[in-house]
C-alpha positions in Angstrom: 0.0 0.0 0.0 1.2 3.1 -0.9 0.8 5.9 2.0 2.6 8.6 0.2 -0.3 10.8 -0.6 -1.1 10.8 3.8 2.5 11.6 4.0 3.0 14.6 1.6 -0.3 16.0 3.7 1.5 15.7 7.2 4.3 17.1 5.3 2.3 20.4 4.7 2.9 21.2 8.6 5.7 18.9 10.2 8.3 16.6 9.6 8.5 13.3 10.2 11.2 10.9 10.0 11.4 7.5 8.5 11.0 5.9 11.9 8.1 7.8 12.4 6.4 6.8 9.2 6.8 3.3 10.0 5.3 3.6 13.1 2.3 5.7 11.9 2.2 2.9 9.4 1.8 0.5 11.8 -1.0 2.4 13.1 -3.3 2.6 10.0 -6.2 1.1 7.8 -6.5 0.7 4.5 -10.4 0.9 3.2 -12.2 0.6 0.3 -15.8 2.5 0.1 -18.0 2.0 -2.9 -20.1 4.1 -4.3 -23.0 5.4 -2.4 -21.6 3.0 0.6 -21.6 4.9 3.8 -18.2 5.2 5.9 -20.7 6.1 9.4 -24.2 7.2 9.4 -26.3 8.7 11.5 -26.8 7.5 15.0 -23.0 5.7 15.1 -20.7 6.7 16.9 -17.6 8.0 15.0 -14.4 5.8 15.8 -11.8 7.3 12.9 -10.7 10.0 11.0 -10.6 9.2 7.0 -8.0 11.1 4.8 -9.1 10.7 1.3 -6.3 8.9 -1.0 -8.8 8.4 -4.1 -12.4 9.5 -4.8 -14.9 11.9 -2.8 -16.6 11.7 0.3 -19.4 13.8 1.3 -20.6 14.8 4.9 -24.6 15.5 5.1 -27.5 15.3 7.6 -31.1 14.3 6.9 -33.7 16.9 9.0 -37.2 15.6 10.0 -38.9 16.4 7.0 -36.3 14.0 5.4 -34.5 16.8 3.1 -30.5 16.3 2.8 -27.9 19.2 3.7 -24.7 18.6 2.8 -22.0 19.9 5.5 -18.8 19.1 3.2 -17.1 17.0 0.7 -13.7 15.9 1.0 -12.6 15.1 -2.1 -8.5 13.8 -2.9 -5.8 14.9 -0.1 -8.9 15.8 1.9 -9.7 14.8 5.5 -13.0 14.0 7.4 -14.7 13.4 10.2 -17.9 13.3 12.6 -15.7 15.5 15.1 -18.1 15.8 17.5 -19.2 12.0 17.4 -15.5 11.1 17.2 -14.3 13.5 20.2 -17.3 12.7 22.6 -18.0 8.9 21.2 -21.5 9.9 21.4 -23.7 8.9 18.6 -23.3 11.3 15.7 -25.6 13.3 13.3 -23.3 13.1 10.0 -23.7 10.4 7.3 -20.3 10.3 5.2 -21.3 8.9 2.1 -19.0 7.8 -0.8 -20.2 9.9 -4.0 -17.9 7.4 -6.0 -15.4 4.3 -5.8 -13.4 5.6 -2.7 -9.8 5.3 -1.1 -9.2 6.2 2.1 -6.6 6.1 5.5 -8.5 5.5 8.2 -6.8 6.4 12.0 -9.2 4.9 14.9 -9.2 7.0 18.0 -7.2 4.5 19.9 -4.4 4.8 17.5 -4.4 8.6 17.0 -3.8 8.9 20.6 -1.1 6.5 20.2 0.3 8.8 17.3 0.5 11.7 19.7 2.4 9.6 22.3 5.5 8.3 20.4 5.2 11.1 17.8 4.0 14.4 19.7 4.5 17.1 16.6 1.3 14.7 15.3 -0.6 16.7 17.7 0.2 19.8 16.0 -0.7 18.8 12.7 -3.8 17.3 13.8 -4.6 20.8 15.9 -3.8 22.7 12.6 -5.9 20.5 10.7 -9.1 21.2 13.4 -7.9 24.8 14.0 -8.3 25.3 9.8 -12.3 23.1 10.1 -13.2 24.8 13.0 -12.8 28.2 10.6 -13.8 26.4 7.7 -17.3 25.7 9.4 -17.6 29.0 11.2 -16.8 31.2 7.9 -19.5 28.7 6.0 -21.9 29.4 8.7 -21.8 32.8 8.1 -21.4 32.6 4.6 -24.9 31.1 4.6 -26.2 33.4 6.6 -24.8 36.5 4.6 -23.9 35.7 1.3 -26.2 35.3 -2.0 -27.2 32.1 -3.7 -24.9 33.1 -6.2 -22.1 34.1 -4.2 -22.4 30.8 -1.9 -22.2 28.9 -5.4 -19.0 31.4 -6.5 -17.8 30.6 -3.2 -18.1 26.6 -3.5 -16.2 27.0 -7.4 -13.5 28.5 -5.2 -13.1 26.4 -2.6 -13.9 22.9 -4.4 -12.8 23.3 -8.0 -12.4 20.2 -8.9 -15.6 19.1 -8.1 -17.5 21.9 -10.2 -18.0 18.8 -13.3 -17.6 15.8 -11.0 -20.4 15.5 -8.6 -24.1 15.9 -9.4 -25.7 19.3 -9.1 -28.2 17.9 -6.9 -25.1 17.5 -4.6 -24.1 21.0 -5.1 -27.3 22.7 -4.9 -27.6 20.9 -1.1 -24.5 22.4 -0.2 -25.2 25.7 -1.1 -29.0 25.7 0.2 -30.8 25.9 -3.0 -32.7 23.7 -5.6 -31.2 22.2 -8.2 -33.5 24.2 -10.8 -32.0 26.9 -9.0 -28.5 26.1 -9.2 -29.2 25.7 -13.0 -30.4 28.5 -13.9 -27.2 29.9 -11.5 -25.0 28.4 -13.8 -26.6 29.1 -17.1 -26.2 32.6 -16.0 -22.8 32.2 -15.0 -22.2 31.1 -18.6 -23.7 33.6 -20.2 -21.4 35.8 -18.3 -18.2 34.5 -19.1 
């Protein structure tokens, strides 16, 4: 199995040494998800973080009138999580669906806290990494809140490029709170535009 991808990611904050990748090695799982399989769904409780080597996960809940709103994708070099399931092992409120054939690096609980033990500047790339989603979700918040349709739909081009053609608009349209008639006539215009 190749872990370079995972590596190359840590590498973006710290610096580990061969040693230390073959322990962190030792500490991982290597999982397939197939389309339109669920990594954990609603009501589990969480037990890993996923960094995406292939493919495209997507993070959404289901409210009680049974409508989907999608949270976040995590697309190639990407990580996710049900943090709040994960840091509380309390049953969650985020299905992580695969939106195609998917590759990922899974690190349980257990063996994250085992990371930080023998290799303590893993803390600090795994703080970064929450530091950066804790802004993430906060700016989205109140990006929702404040922004246009069309300016949350700018906003996702920006931040997910290369998912613009990849994923279904029914997909994007969740994400950005809008219908997908909506979303195409948002893109139509967008094309006349350019």
């Amino acid at each position: 199995m190749d872990f370079t991808p995972l590596f190359q990611n840590f590498a973006k904050h710290i610096t580990l040494t061969k040693t230390e990748e073959k322990f962190i090695i030792s500490l991982l799982e290597h999982k397939l998800i197939k389309s339109k399989d669920f990594l954990i769904q609603q009501g589990e409780i969480s037990k890993h973080s996923a960094f995406v080597l292939n493919g495209c996960l997507r993070g959404f809940t289901i409210d009680s009138n049974g409508f989907e709103h999608v949270l976040s994708f995590a697309p190639k070099d990407w990580w996710i999580a049900d943090m709040y399931s994960l840091l509380s092992q309390k049953p969650g409120n985020l299905n992580i669906e695969a939106m195609v054939d998917t590759e990922v690096v899974l690190i349980s609980k257990n063996n994250q806290e085992k990371m930080y033990e023998k290799v303590p500047k893993l803390e600090r790339f795994f703080r970064i990494i929450i530091e950066k989603s804790l802004v993430a979700y906060q700016q989205r918040l109140n990006d929702n809140l404040s922004l246009t349709a069309e300016e949350r739909y700018l906003k996702f081009c920006k931040i997910y490029p290369q998912l613009i053609n990849d994923i279904p608009q029914k997909q994007i349209a969740a994400y950005i709170g809008v219908t997908p008639e909506f979303l195409s006539k948002l893109r139509a215009k967008q094309a006349r535009a350019k």
